[in-house]
KEVO-288883 format. One line per field, with one value per atom (N, C-alpha, C, O): residue number from 0; residue in three letters; x, y, z. Coordinates in Angstrom, 1 decimal. Layout:
n c(NUM, ...)
res c(ala, ...)
c1 c(X, ...)
c2 c(Y, ...)
c3 c(Z, ...)
This chain:
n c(0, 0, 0, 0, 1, 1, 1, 1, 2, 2, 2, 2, 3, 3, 3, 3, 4, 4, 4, 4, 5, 5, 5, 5, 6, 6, 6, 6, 7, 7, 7, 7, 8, 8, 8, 8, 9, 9, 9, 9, 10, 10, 10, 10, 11, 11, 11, 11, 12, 12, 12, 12, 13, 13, 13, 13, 14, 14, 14, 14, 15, 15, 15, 15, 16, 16, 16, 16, 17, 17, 17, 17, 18, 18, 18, 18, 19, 19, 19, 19, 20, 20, 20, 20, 21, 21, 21, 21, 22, 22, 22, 22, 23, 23, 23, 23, 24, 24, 24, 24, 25, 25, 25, 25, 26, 26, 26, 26, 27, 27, 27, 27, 28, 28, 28, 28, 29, 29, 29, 29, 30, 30, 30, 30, 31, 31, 31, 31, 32, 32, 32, 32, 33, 33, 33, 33, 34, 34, 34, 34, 35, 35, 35, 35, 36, 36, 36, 36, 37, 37, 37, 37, 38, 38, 38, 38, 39, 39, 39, 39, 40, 40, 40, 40, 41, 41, 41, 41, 42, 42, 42, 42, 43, 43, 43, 43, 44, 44, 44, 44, 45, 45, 45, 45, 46, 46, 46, 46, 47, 47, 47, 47, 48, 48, 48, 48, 49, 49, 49, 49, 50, 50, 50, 50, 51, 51, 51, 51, 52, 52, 52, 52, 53, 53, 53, 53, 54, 54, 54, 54, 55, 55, 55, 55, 56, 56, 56, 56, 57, 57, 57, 57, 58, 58, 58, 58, 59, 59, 59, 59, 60, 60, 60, 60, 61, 61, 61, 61, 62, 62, 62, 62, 63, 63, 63, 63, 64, 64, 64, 64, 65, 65, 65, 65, 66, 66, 66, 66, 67, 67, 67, 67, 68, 68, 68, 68, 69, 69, 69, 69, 70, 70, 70, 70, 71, 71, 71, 71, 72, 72, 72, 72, 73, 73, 73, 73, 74, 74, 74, 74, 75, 75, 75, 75, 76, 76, 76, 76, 77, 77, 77, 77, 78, 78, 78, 78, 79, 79, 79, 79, 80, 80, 80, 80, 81, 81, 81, 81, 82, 82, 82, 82, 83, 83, 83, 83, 84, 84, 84, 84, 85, 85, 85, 85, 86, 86, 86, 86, 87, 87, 87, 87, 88, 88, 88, 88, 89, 89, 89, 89, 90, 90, 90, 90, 91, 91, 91, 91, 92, 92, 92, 92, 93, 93, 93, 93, 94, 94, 94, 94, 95, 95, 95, 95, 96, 96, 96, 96, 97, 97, 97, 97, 98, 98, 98, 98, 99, 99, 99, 99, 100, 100, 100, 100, 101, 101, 101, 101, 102, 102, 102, 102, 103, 103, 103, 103, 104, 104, 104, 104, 105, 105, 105, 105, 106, 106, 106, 106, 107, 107, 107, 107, 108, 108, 108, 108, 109, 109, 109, 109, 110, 110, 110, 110, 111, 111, 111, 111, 112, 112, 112, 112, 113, 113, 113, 113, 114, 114, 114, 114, 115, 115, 115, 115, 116, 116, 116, 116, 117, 117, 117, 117, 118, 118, 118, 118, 119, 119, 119, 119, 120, 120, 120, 120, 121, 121, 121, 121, 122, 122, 122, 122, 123, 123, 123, 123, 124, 124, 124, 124, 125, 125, 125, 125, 126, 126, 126, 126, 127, 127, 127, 127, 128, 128, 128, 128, 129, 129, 129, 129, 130, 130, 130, 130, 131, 131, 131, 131, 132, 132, 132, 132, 133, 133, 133, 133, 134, 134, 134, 134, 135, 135, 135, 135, 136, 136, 136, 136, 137, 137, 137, 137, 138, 138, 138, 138, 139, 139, 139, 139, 140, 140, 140, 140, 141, 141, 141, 141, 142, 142, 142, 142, 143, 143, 143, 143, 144, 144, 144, 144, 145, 145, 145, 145, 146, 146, 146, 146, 147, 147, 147, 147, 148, 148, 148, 148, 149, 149, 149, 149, 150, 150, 150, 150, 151, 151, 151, 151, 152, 152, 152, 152)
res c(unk, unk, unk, unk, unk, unk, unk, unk, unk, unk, unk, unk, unk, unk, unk, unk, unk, unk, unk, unk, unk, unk, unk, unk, unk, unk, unk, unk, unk, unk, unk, unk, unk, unk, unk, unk, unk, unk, unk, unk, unk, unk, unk, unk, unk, unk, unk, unk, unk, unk, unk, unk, unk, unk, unk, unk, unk, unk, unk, unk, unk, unk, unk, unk, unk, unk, unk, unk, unk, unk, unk, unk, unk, unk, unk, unk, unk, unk, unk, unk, unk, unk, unk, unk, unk, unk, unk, unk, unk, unk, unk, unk, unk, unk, unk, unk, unk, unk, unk, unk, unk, unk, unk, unk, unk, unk, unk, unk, unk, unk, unk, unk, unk, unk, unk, unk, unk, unk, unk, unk, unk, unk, unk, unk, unk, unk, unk, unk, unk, unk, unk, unk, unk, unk, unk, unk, unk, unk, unk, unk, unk, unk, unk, unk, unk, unk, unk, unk, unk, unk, unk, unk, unk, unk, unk, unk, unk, unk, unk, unk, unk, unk, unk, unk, unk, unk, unk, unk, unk, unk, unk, unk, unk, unk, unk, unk, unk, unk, unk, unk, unk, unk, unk, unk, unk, unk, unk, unk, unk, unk, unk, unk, unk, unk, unk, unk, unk, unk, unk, unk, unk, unk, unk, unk, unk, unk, unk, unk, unk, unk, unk, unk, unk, unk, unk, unk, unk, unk, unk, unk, unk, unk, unk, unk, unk, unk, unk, unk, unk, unk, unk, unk, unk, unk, unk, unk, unk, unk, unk, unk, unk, unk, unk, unk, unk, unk, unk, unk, unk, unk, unk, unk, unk, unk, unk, unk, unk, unk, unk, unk, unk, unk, unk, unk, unk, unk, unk, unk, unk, unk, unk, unk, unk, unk, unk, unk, unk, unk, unk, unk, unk, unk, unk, unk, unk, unk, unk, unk, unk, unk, unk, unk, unk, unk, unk, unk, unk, unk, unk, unk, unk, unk, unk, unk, unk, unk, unk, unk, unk, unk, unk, unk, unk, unk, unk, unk, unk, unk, unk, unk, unk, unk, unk, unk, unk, unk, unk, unk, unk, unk, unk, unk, unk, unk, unk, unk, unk, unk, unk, unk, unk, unk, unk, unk, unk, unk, unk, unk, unk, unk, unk, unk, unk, unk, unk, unk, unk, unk, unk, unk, unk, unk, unk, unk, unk, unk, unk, unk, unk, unk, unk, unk, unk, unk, unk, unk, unk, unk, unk, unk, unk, unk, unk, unk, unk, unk, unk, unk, unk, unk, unk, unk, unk, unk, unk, unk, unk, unk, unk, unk, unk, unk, unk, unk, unk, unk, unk, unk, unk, unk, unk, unk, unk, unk, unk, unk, unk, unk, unk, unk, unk, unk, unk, unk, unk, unk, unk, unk, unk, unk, unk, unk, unk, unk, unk, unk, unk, unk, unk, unk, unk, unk, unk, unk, unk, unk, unk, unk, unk, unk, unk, unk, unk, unk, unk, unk, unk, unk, unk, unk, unk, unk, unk, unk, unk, unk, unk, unk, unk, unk, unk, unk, unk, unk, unk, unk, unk, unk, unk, unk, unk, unk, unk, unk, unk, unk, unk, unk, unk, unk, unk, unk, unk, unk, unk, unk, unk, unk, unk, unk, unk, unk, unk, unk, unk, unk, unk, unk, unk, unk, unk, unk, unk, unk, unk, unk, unk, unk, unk, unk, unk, unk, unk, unk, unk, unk, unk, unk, unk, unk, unk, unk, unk, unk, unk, unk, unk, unk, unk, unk, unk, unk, unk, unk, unk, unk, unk, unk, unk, unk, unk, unk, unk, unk, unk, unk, unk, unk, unk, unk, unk, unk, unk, unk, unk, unk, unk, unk, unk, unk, unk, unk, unk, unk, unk, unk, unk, unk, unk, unk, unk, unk, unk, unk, unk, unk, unk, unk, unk, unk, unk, unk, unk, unk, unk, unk, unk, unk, unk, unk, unk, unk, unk, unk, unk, unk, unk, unk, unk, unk, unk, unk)
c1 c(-46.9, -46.6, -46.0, -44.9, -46.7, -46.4, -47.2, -48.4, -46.0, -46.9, -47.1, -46.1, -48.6, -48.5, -47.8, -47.7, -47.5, -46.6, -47.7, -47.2, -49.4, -50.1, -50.4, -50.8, -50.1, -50.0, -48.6, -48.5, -47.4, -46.6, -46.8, -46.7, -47.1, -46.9, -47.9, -47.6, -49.4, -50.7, -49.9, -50.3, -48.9, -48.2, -46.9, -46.4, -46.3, -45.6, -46.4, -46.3, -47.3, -47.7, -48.4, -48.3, -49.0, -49.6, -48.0, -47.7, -47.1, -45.9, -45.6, -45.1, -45.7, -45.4, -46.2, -45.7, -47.5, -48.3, -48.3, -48.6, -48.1, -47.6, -46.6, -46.6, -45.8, -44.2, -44.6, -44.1, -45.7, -45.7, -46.6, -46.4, -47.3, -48.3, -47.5, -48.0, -46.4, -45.5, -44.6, -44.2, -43.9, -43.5, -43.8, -43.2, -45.1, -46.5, -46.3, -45.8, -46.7, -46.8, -45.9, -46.1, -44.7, -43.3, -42.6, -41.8, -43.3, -42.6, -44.0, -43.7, -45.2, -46.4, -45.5, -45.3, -45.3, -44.8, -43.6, -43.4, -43.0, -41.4, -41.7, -41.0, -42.9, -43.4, -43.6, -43.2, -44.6, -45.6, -44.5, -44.4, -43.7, -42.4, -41.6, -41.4, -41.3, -40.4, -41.1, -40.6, -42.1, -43.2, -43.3, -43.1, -43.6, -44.0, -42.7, -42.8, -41.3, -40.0, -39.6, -39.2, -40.1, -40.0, -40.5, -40.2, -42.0, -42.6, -42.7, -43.5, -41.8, -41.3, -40.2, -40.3, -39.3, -38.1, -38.6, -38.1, -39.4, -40.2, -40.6, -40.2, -41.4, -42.5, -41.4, -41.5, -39.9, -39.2, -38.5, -38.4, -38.0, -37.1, -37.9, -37.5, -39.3, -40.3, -40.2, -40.1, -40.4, -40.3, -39.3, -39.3, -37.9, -37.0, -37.0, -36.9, -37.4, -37.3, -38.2, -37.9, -39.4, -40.2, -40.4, -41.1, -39.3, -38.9, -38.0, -38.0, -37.0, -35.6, -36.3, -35.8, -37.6, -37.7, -39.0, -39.6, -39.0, -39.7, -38.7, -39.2, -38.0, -36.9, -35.9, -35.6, -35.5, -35.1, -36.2, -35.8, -37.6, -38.4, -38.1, -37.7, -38.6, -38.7, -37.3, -37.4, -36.3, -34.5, -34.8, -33.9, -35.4, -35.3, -36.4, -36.1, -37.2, -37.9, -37.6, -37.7, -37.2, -36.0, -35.2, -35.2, -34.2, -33.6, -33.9, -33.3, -35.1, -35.6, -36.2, -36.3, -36.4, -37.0, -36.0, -36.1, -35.1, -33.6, -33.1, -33.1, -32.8, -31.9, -33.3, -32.9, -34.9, -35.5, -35.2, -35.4, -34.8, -34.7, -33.8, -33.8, -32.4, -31.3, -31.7, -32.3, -31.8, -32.0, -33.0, -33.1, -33.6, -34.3, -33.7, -34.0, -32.9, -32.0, -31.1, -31.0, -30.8, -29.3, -29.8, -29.1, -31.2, -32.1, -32.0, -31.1, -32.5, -32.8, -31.6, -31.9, -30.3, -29.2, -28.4, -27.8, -28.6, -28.4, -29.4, -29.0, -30.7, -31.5, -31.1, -31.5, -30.0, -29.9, -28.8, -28.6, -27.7, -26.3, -26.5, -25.8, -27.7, -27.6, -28.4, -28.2, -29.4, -29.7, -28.5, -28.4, -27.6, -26.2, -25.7, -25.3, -25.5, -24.8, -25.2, -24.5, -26.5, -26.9, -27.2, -27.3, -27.2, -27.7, -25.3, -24.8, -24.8, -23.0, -23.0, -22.7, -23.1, -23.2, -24.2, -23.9, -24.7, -25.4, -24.7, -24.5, -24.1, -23.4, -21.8, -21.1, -21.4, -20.3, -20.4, -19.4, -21.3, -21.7, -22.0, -21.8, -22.6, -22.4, -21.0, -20.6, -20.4, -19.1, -18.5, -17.7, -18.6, -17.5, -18.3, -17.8, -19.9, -20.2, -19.7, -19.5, -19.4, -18.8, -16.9, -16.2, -16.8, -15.4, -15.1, -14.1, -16.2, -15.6, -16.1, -15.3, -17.0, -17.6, -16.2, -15.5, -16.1, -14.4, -13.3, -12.7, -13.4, -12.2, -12.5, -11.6, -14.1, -14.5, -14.1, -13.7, -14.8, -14.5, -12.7, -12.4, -11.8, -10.6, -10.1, -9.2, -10.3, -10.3, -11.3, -11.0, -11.8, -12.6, -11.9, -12.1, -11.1, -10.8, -9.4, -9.2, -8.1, -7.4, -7.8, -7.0, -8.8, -8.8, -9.0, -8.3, -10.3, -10.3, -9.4, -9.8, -7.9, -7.1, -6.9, -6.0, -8.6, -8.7, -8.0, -8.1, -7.5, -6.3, -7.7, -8.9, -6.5, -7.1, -8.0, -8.9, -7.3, -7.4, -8.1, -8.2, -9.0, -10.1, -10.9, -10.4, -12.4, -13.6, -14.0, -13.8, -14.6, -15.2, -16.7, -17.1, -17.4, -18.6, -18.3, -19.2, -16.9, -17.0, -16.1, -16.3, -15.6, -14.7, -15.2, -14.7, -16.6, -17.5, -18.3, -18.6, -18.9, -19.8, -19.3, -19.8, -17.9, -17.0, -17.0, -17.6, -15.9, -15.8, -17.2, -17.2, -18.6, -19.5, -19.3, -19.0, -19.6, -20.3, -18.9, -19.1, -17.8, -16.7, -17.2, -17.6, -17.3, -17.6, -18.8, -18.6, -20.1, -20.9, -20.4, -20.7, -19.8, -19.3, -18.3, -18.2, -17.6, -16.9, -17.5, -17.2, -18.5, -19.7, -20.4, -20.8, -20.6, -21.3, -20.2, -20.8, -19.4, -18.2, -18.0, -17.5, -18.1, -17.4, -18.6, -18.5, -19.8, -21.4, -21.3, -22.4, -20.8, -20.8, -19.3, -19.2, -18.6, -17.5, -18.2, -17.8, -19.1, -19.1, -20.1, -20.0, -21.0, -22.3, -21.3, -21.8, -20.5, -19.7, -19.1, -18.7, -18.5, -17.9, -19.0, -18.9, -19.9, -20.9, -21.7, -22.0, -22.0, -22.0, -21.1, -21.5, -19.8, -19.1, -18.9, -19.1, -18.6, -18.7, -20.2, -20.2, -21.4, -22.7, -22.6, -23.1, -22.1, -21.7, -20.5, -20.5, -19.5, -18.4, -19.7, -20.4, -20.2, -20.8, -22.1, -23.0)
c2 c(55.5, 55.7, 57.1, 57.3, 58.0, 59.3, 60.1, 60.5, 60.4, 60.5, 62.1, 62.9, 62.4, 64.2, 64.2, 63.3, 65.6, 66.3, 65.9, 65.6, 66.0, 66.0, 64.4, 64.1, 63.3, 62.2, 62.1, 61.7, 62.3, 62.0, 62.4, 61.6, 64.1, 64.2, 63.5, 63.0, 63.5, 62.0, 60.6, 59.7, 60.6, 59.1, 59.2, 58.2, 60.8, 61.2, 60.9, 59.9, 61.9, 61.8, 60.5, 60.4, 59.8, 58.6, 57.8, 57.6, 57.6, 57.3, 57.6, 56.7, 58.8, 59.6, 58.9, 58.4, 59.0, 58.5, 57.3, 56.8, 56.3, 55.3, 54.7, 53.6, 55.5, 55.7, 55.9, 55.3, 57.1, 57.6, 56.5, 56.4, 55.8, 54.7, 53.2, 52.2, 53.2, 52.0, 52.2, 51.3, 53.6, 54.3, 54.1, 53.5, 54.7, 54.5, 53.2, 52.8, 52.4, 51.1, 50.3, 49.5, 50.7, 50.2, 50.7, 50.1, 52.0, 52.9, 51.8, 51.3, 51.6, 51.0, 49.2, 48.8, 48.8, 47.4, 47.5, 47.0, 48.4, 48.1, 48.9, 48.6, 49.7, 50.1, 49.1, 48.8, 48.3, 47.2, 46.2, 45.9, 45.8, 44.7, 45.5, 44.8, 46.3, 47.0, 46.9, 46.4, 47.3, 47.3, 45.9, 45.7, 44.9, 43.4, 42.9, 41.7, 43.2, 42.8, 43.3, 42.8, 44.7, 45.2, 44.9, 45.3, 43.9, 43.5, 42.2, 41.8, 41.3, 39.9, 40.2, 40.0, 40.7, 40.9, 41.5, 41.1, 42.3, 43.0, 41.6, 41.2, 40.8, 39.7, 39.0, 38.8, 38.2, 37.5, 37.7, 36.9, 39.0, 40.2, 40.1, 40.4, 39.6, 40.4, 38.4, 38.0, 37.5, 35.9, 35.7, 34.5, 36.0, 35.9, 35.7, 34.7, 37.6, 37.9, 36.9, 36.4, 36.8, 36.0, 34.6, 34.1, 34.2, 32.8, 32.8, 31.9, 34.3, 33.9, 34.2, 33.6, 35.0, 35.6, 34.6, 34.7, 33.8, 32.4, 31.4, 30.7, 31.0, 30.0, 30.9, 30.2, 32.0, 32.6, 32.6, 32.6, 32.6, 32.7, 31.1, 30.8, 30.1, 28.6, 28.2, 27.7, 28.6, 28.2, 29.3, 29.2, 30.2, 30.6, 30.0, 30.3, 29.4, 28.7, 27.1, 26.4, 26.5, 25.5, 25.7, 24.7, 26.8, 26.7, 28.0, 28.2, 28.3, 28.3, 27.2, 27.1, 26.5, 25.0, 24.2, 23.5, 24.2, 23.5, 24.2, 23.5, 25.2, 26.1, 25.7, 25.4, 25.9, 25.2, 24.0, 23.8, 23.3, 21.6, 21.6, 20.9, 22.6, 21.9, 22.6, 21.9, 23.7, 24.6, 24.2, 24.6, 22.8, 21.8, 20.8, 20.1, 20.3, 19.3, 19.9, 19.2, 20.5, 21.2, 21.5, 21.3, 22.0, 22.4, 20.7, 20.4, 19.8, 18.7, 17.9, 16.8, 18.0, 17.7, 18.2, 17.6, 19.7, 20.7, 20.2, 20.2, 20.0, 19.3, 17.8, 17.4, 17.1, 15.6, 15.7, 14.7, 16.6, 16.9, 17.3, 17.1, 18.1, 18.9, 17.8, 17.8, 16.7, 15.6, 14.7, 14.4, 14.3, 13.2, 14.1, 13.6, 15.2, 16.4, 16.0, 16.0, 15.8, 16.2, 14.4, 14.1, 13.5, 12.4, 11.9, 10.9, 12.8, 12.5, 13.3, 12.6, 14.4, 15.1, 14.0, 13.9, 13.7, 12.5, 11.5, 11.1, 10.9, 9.6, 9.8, 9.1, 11.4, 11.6, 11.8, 11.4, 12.4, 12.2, 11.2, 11.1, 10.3, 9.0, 8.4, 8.1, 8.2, 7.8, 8.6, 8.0, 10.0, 10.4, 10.2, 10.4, 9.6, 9.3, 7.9, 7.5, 7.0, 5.8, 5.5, 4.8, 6.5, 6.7, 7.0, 6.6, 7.9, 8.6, 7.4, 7.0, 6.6, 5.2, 4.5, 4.3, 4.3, 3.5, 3.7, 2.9, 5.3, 5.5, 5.3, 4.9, 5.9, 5.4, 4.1, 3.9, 3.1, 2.0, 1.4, 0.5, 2.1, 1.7, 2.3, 1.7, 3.4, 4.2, 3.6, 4.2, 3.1, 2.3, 1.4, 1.2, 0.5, -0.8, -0.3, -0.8, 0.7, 0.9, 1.5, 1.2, 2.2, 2.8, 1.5, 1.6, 0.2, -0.5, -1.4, -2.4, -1.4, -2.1, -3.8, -4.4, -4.0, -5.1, -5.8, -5.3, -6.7, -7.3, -7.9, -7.7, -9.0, -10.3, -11.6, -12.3, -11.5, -12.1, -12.3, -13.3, -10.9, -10.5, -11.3, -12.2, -11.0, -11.9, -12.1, -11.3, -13.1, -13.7, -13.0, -12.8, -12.7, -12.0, -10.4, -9.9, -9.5, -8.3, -8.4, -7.4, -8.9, -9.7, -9.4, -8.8, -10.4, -10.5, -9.8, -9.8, -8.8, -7.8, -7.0, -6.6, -6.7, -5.5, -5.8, -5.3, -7.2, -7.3, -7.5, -7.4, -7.9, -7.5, -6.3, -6.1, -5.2, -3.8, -3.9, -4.7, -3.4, -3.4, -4.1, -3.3, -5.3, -5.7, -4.9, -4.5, -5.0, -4.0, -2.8, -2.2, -2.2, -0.4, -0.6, 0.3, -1.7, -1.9, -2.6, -2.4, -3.3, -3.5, -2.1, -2.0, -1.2, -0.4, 0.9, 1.7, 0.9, 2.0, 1.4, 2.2, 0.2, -0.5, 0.1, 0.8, -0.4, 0.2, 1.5, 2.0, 2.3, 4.0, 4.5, 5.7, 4.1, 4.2, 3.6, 4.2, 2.5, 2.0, 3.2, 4.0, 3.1, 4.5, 6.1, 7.0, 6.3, 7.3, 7.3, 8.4, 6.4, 5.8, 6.1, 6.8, 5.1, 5.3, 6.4, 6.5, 7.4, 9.0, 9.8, 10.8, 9.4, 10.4, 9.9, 10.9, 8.9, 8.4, 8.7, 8.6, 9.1, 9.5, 10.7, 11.0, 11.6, 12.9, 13.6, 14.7, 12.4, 12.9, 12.2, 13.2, 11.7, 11.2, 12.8, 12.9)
c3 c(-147.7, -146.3, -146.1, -145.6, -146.4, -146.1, -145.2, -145.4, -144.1, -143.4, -143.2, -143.1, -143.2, -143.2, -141.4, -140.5, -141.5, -140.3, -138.8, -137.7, -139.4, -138.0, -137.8, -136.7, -138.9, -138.1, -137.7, -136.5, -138.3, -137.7, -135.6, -134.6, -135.6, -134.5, -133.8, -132.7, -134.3, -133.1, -133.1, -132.3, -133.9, -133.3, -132.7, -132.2, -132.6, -131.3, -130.2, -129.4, -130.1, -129.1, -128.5, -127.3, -129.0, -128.9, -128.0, -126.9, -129.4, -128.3, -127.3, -126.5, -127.1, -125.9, -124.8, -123.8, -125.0, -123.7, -123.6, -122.4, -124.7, -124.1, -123.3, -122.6, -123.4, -123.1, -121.5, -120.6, -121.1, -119.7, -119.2, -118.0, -119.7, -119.1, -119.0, -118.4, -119.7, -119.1, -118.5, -117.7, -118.5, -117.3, -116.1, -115.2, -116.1, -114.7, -114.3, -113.3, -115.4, -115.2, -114.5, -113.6, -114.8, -114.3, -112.8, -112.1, -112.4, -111.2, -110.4, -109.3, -110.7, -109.9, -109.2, -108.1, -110.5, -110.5, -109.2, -108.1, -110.1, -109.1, -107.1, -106.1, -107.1, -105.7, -105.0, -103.9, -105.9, -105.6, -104.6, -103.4, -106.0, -105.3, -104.3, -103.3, -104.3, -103.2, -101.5, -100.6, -101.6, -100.8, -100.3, -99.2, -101.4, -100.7, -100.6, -100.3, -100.6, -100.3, -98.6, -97.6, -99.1, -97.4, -96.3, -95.2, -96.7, -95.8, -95.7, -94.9, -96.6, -96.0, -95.4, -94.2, -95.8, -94.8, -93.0, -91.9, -93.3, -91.8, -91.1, -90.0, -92.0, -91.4, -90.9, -89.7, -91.7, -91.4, -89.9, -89.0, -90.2, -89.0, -87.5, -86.4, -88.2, -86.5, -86.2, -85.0, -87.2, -86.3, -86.5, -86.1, -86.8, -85.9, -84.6, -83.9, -84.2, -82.9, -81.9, -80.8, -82.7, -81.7, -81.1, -80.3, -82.3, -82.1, -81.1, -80.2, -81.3, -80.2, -78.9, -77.9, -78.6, -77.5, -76.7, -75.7, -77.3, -76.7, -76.7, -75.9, -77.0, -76.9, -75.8, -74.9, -75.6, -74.4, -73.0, -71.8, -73.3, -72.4, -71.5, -70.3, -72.6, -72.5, -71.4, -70.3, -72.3, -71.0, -70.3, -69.5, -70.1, -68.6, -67.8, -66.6, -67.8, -66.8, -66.7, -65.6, -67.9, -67.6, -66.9, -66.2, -66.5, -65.9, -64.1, -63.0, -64.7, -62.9, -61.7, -60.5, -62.9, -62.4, -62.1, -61.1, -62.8, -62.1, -61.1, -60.1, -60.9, -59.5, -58.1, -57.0, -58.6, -57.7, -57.3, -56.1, -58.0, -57.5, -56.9, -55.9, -57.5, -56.3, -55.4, -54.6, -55.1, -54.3, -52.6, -51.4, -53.7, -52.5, -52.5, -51.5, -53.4, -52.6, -51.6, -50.6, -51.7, -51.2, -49.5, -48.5, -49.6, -48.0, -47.9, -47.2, -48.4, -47.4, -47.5, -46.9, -48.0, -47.4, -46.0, -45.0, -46.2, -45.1, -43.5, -42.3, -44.2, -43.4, -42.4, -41.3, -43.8, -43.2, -42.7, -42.1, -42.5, -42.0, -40.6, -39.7, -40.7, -39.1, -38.5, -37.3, -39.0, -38.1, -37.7, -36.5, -38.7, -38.3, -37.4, -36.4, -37.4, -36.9, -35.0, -34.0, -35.1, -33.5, -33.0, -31.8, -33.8, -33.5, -33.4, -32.9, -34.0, -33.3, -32.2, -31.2, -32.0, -30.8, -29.6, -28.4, -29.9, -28.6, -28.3, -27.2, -29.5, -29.4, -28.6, -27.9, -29.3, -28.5, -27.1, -26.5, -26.6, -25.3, -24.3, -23.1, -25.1, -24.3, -24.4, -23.3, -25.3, -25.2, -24.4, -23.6, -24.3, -22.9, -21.2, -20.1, -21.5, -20.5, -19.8, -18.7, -21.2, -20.5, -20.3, -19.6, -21.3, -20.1, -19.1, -18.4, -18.8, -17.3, -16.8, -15.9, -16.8, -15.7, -15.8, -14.8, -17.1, -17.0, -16.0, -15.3, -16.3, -15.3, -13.9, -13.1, -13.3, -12.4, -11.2, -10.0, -12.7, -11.6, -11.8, -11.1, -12.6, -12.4, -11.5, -11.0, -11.0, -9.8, -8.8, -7.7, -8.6, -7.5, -7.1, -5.9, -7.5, -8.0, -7.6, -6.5, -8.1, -7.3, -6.1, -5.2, -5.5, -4.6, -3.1, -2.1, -3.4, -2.5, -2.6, -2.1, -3.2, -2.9, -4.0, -4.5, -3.8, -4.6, -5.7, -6.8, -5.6, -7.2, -8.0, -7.9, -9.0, -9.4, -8.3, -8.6, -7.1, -6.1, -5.3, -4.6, -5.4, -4.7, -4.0, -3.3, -4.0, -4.0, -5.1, -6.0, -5.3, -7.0, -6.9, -8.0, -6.1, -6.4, -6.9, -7.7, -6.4, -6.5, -7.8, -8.5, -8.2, -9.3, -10.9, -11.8, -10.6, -11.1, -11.5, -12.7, -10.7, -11.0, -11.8, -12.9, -11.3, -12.1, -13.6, -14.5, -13.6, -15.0, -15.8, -17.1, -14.9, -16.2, -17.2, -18.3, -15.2, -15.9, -16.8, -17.7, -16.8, -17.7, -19.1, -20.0, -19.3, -20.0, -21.0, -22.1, -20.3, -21.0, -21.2, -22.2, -20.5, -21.4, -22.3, -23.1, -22.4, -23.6, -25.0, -26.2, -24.5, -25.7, -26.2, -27.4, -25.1, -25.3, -26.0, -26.7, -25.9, -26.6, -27.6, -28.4, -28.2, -29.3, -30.3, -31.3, -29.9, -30.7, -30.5, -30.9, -30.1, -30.6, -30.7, -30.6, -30.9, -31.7, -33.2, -34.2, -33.5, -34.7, -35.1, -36.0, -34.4, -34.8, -35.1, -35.8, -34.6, -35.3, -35.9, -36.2, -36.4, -37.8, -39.2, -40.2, -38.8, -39.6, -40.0, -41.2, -39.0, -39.1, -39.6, -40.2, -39.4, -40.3, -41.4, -42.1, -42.0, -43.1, -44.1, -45.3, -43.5, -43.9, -44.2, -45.3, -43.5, -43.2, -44.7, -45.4, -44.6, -45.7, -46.8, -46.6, -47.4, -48.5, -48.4, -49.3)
């Protein structure tokens, strides 16, 4: 095993270039992986985003679809308020139309002098109509009860 000086150095160099071709080999390898690492992490990094930015897309029209809904409940409440609203404003008007009849005929009634005593036919007439505007105040006193009670709900 002796080796002359010019094999020693063809199996330098032979070393040598092997040395540079697993070198090569190794700077290729570790590019290769560096490269396919940077581009899972990229691939991962970019569906992150696109998961978050569809799941952000998704609750915002979830929740445009809700502010639509109340947004129409809220009109057809506003809607059913200003109906009780004008259907009490009527009812209160007839109630102040049958008071004033009230006071009317108690002012009629003192004015002709008339008692309990009276005539039984003018007696009679009276205490109907009386009677009906008190039936009739009792049913819109109850209809505005029931309105505002609709109104507070």
């Amino acid at each position: 095993m002796d080796n002359t000086p010019v094999e020693v150095q063809q199996e330098l160099i032979q070393s040598r270039q092997h040395t540079r071709r697993n070198s090569l080999r190794n700077i290729i390898v570790t590019s290769i992986l560096l490269i396919l690492s940077l581009s899972l992490w990229g691939s991962l990094l970019y569906g992150g985003y696109w998961l978050a930015n569809q799941y952000i897309n998704e609750s915002r029209v979830y929740i445009d679809t809700k502010v639509e809904q109340i947004e129409e409940q809220n009109q057809q409440q506003i809607e059913n308020v200003k109906a009780l609203q004008t259907e009490l404003d009527k009812v209160h008007e007839e109630l102040i139309n049958i008071k004033d009849e009230l006071v009317y005929i108690q002012e009629y009634l003192a004015l002709t002098g008339e008692t309990l005593n009276g005539t039984d036919k003018t007696k009679e007439a009276l205490d109907k109509r009386i009677d009906q505007l008190n039936a009739q105040l009792s049913d819109l006193q109850a209809s505005i009860q029931r309105l505002e009670d609709a109104a507070n709900d």
